[in-house]
KEVO-193221 format. One record per residue: residue in one letter; chain; x, y, z of N, C-alpha, C in turn; residue number from 1. Coordinates in steps of 0.2 Angstrom, whole numbers, padded with zeros to 4 digits. Layout:
<recs>
REC   type   mol    n.c1    n.c2    n.c3   ca.c1   ca.c2   ca.c3    c.c1    c.c2    c.c3   seq
REC      A     A       X       Y       Z       X       Y       Z       X       Y       Z   NUM
...
</recs>
This chain:
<recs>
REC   type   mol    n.c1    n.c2    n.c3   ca.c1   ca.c2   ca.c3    c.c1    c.c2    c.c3   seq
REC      X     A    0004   -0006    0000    0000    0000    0000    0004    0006    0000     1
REC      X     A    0003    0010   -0003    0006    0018   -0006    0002    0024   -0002     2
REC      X     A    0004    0027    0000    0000    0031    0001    0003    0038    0001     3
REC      X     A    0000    0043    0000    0004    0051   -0005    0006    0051   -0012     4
REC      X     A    0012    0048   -0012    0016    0050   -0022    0017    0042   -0022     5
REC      X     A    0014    0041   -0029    0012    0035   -0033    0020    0031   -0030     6
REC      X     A    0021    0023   -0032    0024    0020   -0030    0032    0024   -0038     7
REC      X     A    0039    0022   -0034    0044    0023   -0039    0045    0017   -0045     8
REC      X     A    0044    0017   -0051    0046    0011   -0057    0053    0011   -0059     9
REC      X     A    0056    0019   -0059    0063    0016   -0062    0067    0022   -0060    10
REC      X     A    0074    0021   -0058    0076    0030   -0058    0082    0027   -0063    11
REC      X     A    0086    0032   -0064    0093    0033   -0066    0099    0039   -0066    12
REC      X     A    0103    0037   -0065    0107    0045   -0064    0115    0044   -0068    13
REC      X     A    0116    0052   -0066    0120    0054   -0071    0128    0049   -0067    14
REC      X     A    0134    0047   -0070    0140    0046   -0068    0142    0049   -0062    15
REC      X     A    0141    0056   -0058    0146    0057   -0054    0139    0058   -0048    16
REC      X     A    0133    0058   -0051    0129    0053   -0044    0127    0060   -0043    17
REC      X     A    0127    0067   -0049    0122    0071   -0045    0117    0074   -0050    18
REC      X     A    0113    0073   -0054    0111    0070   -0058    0105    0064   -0059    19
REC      X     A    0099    0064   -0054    0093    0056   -0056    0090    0058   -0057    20
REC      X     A    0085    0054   -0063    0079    0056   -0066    0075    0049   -0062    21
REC      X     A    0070    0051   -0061    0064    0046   -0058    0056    0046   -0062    22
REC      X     A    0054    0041   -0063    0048    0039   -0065    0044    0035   -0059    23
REC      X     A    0038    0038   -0059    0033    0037   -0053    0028    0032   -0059    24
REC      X     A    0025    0028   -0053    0019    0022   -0057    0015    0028   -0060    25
REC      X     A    0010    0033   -0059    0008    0037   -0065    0012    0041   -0067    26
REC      X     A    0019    0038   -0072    0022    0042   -0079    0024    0046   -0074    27
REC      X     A    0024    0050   -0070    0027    0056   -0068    0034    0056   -0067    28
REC      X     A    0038    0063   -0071    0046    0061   -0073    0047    0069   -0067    29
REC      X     A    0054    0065   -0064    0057    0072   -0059    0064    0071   -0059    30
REC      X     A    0068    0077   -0059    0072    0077   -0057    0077    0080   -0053    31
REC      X     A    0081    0076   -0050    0084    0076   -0044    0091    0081   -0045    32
REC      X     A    0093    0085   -0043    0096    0087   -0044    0104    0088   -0038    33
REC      X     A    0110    0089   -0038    0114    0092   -0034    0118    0098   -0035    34
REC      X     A    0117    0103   -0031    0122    0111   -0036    0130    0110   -0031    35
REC      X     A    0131    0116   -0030    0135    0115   -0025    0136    0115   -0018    36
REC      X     A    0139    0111   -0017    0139    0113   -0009    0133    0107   -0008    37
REC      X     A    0129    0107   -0003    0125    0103    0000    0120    0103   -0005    38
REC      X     A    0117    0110   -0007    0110    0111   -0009    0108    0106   -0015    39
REC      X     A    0102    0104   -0015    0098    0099   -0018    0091    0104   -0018    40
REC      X     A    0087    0099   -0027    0080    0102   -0028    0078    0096   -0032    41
REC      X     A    0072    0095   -0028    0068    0093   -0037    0064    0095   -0039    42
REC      X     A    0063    0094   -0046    0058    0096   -0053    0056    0090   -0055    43
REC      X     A    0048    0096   -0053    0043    0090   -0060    0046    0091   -0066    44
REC      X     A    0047    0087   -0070    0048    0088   -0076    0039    0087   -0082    45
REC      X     A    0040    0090   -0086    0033    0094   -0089    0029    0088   -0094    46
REC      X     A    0033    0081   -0095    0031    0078   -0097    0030    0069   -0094    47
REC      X     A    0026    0065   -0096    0024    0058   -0093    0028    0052   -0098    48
REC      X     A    0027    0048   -0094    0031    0043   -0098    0029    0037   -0096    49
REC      X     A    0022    0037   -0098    0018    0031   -0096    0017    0024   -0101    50
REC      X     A    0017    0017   -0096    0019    0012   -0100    0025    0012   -0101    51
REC      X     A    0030    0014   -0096    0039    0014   -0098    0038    0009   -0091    52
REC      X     A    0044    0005   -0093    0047    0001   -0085    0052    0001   -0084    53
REC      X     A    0057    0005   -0088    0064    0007   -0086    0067    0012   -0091    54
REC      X     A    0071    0018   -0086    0075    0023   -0087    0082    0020   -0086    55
REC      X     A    0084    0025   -0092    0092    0022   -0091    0095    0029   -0095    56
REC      X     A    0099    0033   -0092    0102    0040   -0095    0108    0037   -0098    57
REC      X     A    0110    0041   -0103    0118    0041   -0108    0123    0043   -0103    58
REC      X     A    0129    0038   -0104    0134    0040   -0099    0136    0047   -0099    59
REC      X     A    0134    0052   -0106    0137    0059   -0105    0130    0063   -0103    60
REC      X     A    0123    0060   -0101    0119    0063   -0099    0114    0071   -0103    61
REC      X     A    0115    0065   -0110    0113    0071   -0113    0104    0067   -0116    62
REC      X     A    0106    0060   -0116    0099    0057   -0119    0096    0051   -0114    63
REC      X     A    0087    0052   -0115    0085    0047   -0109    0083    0041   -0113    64
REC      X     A    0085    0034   -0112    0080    0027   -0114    0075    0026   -0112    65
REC      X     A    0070    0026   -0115    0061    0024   -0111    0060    0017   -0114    66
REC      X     A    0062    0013   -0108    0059    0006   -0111    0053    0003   -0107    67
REC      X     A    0050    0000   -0113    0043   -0002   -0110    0038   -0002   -0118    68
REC      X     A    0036   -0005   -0120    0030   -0005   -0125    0035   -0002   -0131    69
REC      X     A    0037    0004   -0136    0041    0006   -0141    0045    0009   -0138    70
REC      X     A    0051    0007   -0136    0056    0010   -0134    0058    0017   -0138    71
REC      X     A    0060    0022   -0136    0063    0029   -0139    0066    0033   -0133    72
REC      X     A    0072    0035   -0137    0078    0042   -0134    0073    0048   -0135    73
REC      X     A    0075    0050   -0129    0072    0057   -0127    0076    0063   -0125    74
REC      X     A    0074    0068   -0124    0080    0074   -0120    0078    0074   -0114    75
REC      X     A    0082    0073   -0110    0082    0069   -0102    0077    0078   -0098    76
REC      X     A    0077    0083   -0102    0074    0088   -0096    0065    0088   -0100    77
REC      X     A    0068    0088   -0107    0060    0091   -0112    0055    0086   -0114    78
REC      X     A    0057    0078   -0112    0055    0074   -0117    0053    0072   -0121    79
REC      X     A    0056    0078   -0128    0055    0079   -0134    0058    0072   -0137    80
REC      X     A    0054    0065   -0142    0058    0064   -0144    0065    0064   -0149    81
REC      X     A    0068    0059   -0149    0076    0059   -0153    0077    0055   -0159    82
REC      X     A    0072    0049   -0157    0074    0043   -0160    0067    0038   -0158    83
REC      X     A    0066    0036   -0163    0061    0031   -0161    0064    0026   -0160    84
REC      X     A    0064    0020   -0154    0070    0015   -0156    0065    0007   -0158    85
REC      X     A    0060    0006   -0155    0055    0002   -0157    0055   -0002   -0152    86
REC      X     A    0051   -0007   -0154    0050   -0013   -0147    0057   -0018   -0148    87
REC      X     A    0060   -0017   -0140    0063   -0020   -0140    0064   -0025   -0132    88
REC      X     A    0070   -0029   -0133    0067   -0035   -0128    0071   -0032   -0121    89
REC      X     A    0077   -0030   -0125    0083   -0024   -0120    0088   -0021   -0120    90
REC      X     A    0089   -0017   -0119    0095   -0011   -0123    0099   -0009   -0116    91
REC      X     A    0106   -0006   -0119    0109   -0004   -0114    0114    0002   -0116    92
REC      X     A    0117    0008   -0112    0122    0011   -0116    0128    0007   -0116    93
REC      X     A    0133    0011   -0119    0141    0011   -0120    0145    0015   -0115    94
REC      X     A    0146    0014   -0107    0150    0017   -0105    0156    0017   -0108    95
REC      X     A    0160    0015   -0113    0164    0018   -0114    0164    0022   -0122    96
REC      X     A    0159    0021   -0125    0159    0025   -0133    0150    0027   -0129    97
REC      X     A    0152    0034   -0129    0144    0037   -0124    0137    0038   -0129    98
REC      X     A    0141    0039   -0134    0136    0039   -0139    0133    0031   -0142    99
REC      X     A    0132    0028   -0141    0132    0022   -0142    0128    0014   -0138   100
REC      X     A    0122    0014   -0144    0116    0009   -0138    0115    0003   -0140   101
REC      X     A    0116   -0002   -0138    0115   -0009   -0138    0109   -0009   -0137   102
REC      X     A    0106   -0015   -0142    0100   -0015   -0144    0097   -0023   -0145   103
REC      X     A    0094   -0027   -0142    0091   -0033   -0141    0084   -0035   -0145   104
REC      X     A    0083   -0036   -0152    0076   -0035   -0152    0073   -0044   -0151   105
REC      X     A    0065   -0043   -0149    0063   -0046   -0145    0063   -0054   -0150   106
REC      X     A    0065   -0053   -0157    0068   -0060   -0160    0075   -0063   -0157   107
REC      X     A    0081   -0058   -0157    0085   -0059   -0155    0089   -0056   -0159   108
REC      X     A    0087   -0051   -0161    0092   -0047   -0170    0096   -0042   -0163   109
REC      X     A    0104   -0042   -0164    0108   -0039   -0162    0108   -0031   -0165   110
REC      X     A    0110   -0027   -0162    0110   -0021   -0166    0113   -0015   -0162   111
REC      X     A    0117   -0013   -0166    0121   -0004   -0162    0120    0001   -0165   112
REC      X     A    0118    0006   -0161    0114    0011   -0163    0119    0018   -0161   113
REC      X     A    0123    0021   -0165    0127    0026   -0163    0127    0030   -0169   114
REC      X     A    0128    0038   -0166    0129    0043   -0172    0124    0042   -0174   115
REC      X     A    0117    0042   -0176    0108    0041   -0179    0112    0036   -0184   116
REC      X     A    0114    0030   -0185    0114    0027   -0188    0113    0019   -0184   117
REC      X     A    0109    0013   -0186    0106    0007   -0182    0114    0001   -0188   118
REC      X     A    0116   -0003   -0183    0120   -0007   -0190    0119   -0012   -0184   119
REC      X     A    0116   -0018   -0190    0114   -0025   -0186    0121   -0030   -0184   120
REC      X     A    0123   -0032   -0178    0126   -0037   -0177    0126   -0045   -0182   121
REC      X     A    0131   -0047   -0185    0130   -0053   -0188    0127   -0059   -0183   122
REC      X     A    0127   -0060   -0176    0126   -0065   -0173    0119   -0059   -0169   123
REC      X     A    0115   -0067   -0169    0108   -0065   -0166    0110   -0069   -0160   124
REC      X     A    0104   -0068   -0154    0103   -0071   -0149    0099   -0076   -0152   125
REC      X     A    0099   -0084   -0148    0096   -0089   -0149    0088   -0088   -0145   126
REC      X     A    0082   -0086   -0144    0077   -0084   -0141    0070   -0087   -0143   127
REC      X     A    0073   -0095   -0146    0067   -0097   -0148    0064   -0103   -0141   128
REC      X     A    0068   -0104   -0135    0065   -0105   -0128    0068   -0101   -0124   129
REC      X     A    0070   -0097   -0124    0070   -0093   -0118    0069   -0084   -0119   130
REC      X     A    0070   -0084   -0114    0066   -0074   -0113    0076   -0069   -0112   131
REC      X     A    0074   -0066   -0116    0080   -0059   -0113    0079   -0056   -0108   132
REC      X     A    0084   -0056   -0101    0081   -0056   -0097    0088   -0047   -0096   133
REC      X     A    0093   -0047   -0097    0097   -0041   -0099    0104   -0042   -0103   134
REC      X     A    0107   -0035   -0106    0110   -0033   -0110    0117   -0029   -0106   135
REC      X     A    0123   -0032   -0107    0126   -0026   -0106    0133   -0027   -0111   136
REC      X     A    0137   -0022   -0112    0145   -0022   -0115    0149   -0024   -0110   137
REC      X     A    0153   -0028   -0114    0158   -0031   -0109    0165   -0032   -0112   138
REC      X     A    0170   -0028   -0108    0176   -0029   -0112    0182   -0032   -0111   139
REC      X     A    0183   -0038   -0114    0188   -0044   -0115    0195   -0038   -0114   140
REC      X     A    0200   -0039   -0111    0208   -0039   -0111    0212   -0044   -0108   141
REC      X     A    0218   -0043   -0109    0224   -0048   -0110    0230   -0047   -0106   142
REC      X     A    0233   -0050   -0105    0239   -0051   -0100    0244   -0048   -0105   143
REC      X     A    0246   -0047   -0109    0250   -0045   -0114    0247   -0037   -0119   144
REC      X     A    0246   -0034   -0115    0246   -0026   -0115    0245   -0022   -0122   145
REC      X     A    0250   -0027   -0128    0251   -0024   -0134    0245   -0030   -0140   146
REC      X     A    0243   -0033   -0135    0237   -0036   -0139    0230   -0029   -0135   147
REC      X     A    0223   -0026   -0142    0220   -0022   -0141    0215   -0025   -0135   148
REC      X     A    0210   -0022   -0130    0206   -0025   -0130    0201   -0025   -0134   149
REC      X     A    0196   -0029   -0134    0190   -0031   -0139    0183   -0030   -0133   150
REC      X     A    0179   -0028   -0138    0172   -0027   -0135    0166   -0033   -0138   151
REC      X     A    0161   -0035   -0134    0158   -0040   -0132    0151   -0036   -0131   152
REC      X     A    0146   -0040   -0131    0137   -0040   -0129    0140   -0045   -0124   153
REC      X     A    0135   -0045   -0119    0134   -0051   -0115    0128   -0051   -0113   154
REC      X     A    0123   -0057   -0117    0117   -0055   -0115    0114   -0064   -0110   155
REC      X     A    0108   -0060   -0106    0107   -0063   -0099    0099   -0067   -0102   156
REC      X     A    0101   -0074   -0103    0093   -0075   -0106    0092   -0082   -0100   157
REC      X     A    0085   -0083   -0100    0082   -0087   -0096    0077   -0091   -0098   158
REC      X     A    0077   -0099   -0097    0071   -0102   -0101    0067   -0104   -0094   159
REC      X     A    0063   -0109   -0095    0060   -0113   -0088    0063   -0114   -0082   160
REC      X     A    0070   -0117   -0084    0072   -0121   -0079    0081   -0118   -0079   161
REC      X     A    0083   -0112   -0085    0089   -0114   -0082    0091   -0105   -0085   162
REC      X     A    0097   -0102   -0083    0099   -0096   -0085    0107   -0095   -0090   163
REC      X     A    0105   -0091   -0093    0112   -0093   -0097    0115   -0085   -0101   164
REC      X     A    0121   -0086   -0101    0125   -0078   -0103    0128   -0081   -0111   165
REC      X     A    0127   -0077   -0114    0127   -0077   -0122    0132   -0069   -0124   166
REC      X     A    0138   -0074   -0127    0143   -0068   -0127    0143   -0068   -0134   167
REC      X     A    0144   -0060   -0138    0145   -0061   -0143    0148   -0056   -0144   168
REC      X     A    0150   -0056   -0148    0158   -0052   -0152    0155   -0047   -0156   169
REC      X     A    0158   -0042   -0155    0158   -0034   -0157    0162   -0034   -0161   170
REC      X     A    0168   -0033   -0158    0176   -0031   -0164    0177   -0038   -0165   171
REC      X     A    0182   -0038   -0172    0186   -0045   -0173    0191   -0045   -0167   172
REC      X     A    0192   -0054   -0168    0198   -0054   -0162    0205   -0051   -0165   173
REC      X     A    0206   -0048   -0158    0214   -0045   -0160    0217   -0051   -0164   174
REC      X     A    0224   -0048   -0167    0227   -0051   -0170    0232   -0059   -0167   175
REC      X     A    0234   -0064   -0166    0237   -0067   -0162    0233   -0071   -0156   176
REC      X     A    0227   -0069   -0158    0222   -0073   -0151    0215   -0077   -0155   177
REC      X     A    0216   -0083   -0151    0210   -0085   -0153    0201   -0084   -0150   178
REC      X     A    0198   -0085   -0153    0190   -0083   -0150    0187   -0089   -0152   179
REC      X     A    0185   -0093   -0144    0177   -0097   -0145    0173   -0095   -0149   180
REC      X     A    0170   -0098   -0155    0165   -0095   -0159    0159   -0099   -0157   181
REC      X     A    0159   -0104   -0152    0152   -0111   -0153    0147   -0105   -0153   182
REC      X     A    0141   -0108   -0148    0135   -0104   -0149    0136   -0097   -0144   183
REC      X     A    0141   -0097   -0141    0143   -0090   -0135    0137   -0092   -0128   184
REC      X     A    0135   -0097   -0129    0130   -0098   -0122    0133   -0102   -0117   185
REC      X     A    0134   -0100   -0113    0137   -0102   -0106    0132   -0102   -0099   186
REC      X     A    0131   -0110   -0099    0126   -0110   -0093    0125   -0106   -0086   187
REC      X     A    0121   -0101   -0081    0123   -0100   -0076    0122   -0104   -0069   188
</recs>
């Protein structure tokens, strides 16, 4: 039981933690703010984002993800949209390329979405038993300094009975290293 201001569905904030946007069970977006020194405020912000189940801001804090029913980037103060991004099953940013969103659709189509350009991953997720349950980057490095590291999806699927991580490959392997190619699924 709630009682005052609707229950919280998602918040998110910016890197240095002074910076969270909040969505309330009716759509209501505010944000939290820190200036300097102690002081804090928060704003309603002027628009709803209803039917969304998670917020997730860009590591530079400049665009917001609304996921929940068609996913779309918005301007995290005006919620003007950016981008339509569509239905999708999960997406996540690129902490380290900021401009840059990993994209799960609810088949399993791979996809990176940076600079308003969408380019599909050659490997899909396998999602014909089980459900995507999350998305993040993950970056492969090496004991040997002068080999590059390589970037990866790691995605979090679940069937009836069992859960499993599915890595897939962004960049080719560095030169001199080899890469498991089988299905990338690894029981948890």
């Amino acid at each position: 039981v709630s009682y005052g201001r609707p229950r919280l569905v998602s918040a998110t904030g910016s890197r240095d933690g002074k910076t969270i946007f909040v969505m309330l069970e009716d759509g209501a977006m505010w944000k939290f703010q820190v200036a300097e020194g102690d002081a804090a405020t928060w704003q309603r912000l002027s628009y709803t984002a209803t039917g969304i189940q998670q917020l997730q801001l860009s590591p530079d804090g400049t665009k917001l993800l609304l996921l929940g029913g068609i996913a779309r980037i918005v301007d995290p103060i005006s919620g003007a949209t950016l981008h339509e991004v569509g239905e999708v099953a999960s997406a996540c940013w690129d902490a380290v390329q900021m401009d840059r969103l990993a994209i799960c659709r609810v088949n399993g189509t791979l996809e990176l979405f940076e600079n308003g350009k969408t380019t599909q991953l050659a490997k899909a997720v396998d999602t014909s038993a089980s459900k995507v349950i999350g998305l993040q980057f993950f970056t492969e490095t090496w004991n040997d300094k002068k080999i590059a590291p390589s970037r990866h999806l790691l995605v979090h699927t679940e069937d009836a009975n069992d859960g499993y991580l599915q890595f897939v490959a962004i960049d080719k392997a560095p030169e001199g290293t080899l890469r498991f190619e089988g299905d990338g699924r690894e029981q948890l």
